[in-house]
C-alpha positions in Angstrom: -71.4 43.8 -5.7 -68.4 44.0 -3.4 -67.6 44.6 0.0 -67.1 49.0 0.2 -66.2 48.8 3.7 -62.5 49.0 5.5 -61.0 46.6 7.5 -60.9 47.0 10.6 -59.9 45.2 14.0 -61.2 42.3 15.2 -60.2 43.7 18.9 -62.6 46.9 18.3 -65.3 45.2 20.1 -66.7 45.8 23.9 -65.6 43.8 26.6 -67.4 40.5 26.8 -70.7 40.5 29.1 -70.7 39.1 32.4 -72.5 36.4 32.1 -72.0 32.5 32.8 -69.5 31.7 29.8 -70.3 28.9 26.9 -66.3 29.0 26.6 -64.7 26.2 28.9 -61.2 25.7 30.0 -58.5 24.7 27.8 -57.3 22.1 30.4 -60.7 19.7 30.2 -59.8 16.2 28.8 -60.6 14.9 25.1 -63.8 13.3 24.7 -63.3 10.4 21.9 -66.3 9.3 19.6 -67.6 5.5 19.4 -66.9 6.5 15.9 -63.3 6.4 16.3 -63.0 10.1 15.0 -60.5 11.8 17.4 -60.1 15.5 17.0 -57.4 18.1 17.2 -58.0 21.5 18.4 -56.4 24.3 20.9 -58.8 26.8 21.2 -61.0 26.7 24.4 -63.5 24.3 24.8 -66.9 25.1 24.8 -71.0 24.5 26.2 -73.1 23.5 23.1 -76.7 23.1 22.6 -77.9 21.9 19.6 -81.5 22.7 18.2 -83.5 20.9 15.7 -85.8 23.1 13.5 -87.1 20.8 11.0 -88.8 23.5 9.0 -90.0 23.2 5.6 -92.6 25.8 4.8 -90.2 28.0 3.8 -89.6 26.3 0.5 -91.5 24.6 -2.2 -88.9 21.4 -2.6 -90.0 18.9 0.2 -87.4 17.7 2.7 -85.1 19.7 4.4 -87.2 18.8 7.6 -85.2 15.9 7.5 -81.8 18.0 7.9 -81.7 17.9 12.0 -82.2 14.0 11.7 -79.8 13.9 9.0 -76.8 15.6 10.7 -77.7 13.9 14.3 -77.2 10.5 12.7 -73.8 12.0 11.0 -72.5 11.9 14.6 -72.1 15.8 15.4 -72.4 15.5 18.7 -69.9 12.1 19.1 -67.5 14.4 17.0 -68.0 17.1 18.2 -67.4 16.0 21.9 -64.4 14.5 20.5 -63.0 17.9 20.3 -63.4 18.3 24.1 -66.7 20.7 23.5 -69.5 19.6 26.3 -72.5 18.5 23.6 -76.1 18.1 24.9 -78.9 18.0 22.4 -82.1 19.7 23.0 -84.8 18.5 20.5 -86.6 19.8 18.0 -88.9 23.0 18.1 -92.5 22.2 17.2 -93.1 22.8 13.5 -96.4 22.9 11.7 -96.9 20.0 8.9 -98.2 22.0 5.6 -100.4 19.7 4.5 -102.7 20.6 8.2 -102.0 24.0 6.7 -103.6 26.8 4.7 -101.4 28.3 2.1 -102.1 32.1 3.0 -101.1 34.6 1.0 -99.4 33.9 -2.4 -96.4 35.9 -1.9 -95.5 34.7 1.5 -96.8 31.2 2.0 -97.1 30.4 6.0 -95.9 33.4 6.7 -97.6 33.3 10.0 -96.6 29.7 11.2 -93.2 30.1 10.0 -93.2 32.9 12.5 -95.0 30.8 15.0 -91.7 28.7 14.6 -89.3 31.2 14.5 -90.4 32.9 17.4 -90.3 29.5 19.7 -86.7 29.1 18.3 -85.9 32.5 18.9 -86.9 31.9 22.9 -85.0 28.6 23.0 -81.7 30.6 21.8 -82.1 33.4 24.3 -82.7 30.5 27.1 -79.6 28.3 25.3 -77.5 31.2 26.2 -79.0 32.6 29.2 -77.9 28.9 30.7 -73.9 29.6 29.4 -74.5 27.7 26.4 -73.3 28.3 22.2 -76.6 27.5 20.3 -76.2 25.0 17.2 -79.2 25.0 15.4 -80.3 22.8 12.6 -82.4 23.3 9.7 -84.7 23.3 8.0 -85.0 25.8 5.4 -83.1 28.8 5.6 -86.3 30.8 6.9 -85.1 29.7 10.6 -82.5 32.3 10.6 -85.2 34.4 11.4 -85.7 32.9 14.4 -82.0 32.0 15.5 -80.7 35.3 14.9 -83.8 37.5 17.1 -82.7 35.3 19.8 -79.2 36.1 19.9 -79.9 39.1 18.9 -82.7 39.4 22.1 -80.0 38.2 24.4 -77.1 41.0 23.9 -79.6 43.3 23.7 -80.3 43.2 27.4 -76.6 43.6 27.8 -76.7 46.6 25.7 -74.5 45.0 22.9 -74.9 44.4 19.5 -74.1 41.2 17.1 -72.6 40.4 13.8 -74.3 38.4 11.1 -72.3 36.8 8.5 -74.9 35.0 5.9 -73.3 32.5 4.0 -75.4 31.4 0.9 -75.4 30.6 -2.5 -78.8 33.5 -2.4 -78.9 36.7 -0.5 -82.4 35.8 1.0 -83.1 39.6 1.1 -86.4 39.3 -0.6 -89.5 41.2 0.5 -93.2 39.4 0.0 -93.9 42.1 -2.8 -90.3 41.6 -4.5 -90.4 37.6 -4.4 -90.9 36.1 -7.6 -92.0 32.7 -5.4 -93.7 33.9 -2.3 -91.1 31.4 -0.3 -90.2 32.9 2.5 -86.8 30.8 2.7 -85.3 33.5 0.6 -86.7 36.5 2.9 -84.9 36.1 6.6 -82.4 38.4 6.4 -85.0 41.2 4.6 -86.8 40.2 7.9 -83.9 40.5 10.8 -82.9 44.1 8.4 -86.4 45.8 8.6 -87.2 45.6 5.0 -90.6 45.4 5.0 -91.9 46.0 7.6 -93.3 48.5 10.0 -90.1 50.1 11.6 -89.9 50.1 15.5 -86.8 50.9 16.6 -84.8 48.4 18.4 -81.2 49.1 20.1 -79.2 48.2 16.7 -80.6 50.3 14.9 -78.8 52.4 12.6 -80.5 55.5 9.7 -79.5 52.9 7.0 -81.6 49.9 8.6 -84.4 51.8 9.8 -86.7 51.3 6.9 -90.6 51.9 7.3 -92.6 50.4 4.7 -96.1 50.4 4.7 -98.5 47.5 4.7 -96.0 45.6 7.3 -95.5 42.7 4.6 -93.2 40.9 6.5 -94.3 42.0 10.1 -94.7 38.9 11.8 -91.4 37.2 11.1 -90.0 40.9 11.7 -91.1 41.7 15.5 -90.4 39.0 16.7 -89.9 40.0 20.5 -91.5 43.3 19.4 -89.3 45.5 17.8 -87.4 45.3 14.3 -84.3 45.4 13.0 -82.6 43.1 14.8 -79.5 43.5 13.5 -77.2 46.7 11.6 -76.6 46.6 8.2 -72.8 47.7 9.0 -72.2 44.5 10.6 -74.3 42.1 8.3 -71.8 40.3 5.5 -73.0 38.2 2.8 -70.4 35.7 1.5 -70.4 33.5 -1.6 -73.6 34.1 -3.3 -73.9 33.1 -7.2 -78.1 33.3 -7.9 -79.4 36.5 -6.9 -83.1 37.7 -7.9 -83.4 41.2 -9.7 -85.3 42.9 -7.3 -82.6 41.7 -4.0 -80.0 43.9 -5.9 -82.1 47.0 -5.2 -83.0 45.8 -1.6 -79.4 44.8 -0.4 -78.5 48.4 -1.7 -81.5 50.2 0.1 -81.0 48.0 3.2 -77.3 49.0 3.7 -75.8 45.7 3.8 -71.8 46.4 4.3 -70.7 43.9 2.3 -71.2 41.2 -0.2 -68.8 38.7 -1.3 -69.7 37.3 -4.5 -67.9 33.8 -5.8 -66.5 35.5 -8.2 -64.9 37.7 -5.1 -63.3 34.4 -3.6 -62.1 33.4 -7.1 -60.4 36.5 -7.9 -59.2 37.5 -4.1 -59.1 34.1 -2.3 -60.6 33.0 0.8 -58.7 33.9 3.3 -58.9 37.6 2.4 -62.4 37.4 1.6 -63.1 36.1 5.3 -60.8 38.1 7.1 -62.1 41.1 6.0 -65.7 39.5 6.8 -64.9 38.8 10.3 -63.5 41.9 10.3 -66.6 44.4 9.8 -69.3 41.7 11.0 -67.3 41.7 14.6 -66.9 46.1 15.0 -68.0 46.8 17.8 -70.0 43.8 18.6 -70.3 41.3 21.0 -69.3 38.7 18.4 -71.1 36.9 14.7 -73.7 34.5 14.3 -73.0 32.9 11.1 -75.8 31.3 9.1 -74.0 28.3 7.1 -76.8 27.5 3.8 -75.4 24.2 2.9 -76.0 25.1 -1.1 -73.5 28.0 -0.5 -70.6 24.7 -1.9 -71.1 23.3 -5.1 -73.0 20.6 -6.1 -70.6 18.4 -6.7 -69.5 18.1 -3.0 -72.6 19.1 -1.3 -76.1 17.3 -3.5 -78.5 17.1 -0.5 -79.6 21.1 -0.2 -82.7 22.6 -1.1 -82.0 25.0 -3.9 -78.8 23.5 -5.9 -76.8 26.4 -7.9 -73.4 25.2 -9.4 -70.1 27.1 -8.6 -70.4 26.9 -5.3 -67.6 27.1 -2.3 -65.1 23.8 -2.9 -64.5 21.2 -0.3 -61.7 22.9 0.9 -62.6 26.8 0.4 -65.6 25.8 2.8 -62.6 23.9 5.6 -60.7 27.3 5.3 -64.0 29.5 6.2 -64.4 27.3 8.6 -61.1 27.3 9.8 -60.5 31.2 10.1 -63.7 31.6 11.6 -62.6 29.3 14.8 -59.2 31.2 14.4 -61.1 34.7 15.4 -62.4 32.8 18.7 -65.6 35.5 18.3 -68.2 33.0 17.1 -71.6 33.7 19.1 -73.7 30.7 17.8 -74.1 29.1 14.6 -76.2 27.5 12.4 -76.7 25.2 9.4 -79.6 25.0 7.0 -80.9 23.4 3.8 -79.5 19.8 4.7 -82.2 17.9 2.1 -81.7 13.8 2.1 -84.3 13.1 -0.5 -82.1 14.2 -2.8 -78.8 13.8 -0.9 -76.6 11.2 -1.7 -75.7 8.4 1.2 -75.8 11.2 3.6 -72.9 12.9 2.1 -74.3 16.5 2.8 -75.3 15.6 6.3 -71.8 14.2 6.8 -69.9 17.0 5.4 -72.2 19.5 7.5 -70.6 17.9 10.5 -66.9 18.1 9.3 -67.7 22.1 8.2 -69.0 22.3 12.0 -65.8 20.7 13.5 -63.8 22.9 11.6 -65.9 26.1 13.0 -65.8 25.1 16.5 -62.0 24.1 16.3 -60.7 21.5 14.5 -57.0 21.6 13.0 -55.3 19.1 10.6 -52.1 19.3 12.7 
């Protein structure tokens, strides 16, 4: 499925909300790493908060709890300051242990305390940028996004705006409990944040196509979080680079509304560059800005072994730099996220590392 949408202009969007910028001035001296790994960048500087969500009830492989360790010990915030950006790190959020746990239902296993979670990371976000800050959060398994996103969705709510979401993923994550052929609810955040099942309360981005009601509010407690659902329009949610997607998601990304999907074969065929700019493009109309949700299994295998659900013919080393790249390039990046970081199976920390290069390159970073 491709992207049926136009491009459009990045400079569509509302004037920025008065509030205490994360965005610093241009003129603030370079921070250098004990690692010795300068930086290069010339877009403003920024306030970043970094958030561990070491989450792994959202998937049946063990491990991606590890991910926030993992990337912290990678050095993203020594190389990261290195760019000039302010760093400070604010913890983990609490996360349940599944062995204390109770399964619960088959086809949505911890639903509830994967809620529980998301819905303490959703009020850390709102608070991350209610202090002038860009929330970085660190997974965890992908269900996270759940949280992340309600809270950035939360706070331009109150400033009557709306957000972007661009969902990049080897898996379209658009499952519903009673479309799941694995009741993990890692593949089911972005069914949440659309209003796929669940009971439909509108909320300020709504849209006809996203308001959805479905009986039996399947998916209700990750949904309303903060009490209403969607959180987000289907004409600003992209979906780049997925390869493995189950039957059922086909129909739901259709009934959802989703604007556009970009397939790998879509950045084979087309290229990156094109592929994101037109992305960027219809995530950021008439929003405040894009959170982008960065799945690590999104690149192949071959440069990226550490994630949670592997899938070969993924994003190369350098197609992942160039998303990266143009992302920083559009200056519109609201927050930001990376998931699925798994050392068990990771070799040397090579996923962890490369997580914090593909973070460099979205908050700046330039080979020249």
């Amino acid at each position: 499925m491709t992207s049926t949408a136009s491009l459009v202009e990045a400079n569509s969007a509302p004037s920025p909300i008065p509030v205490q910028s994360p965005i610093q001035s241009r003129s603030q001296p370079q921070v250098h790493s004990q690692f010795g790994i300068g930086g290069n960048q010339s877009l403003p500087t920024r306030k970043i908060r970094v958030l561990g969500v070491p989450l792994d009830l959202g998937a049946s492989r063990r491990g991606v709890d590890m991910g926030p360790s993992a990337v912290r010990v990678a050095g993203l915030e020594a190389r990261l300051e290195a760019l000039g950006h302010q760093v400070t790190d604010g913890g983990n959020i609490r996360v349940e242990i599944a062995e204390t746990l109770n399964l619960g239902r088959a086809n949505a296993r911890f639903l509830q305390q994967i809620a529980d979670t998301c819905t303490r990371t959703a009020e850390a976000v709102v608070q991350c940028l209610e202090d002038g800050m860009t929330p970085l959060v660190l997974g965890g398994d992908h269900s996270v996004a759940a949280g992340t996103v309600s809270g950035v969705a939360e706070f331009y709510r109150r400033h009557n705006q709306k957000i972007g979401v661009i969902w990049i993923d080897a898996h379209s994550d658009i499952n519903t409990p009673e479309t799941s052929p694995s009741g993990n609810v890692h593949g089911m955040p972005l069914a949440a944040l659309l209003g796929l099942g669940s009971e439909s309360v509108a909320g300020p981005n709504a849209s006809p196509a996203a308001d959805v009601p479905e009986s039996g509010s399947s998916l209700s407690p990750l949904s309303q979080i903060f009490g209403y659902s969607p959180k987000i329009s289907p004409e600003n949610t992209v979906i780049v680079g997925v390869r493995d997607i189950d039957s059922a998601e086909r129909e739901n990304i259709r009934r959802a509304g989703v604007a556009a999907v970009y397939t790998m074969r879509d950045i084979d065929e087309r290229g990156m560059r094109a592929v994101m700019e037109e992305a960027l493009s219809i995530a950021g109309k008439g929003a405040a800005g894009y959170h982008v949700s960065l799945d690590m299994d999104w690149i192949d295998p071959e440069d990226a072994p550490g994630v949670g659900t592997p899938v070969r013919g993924g994003a190369t080393y350098r197609e992942a730099h160039l998303a990266m790249e143009i992302l920083a390039d559009h200056g519109r990046l609201l927050s930001f996220e990376i998931v699925e970081v798994n050392p068990v199976i990771d070799e040397r920390n090579r996923t962890a590392d490369l997580a914090v290069e593909l973070a460099c390159s979205a908050f700046g970073k330039k080979i020249l």
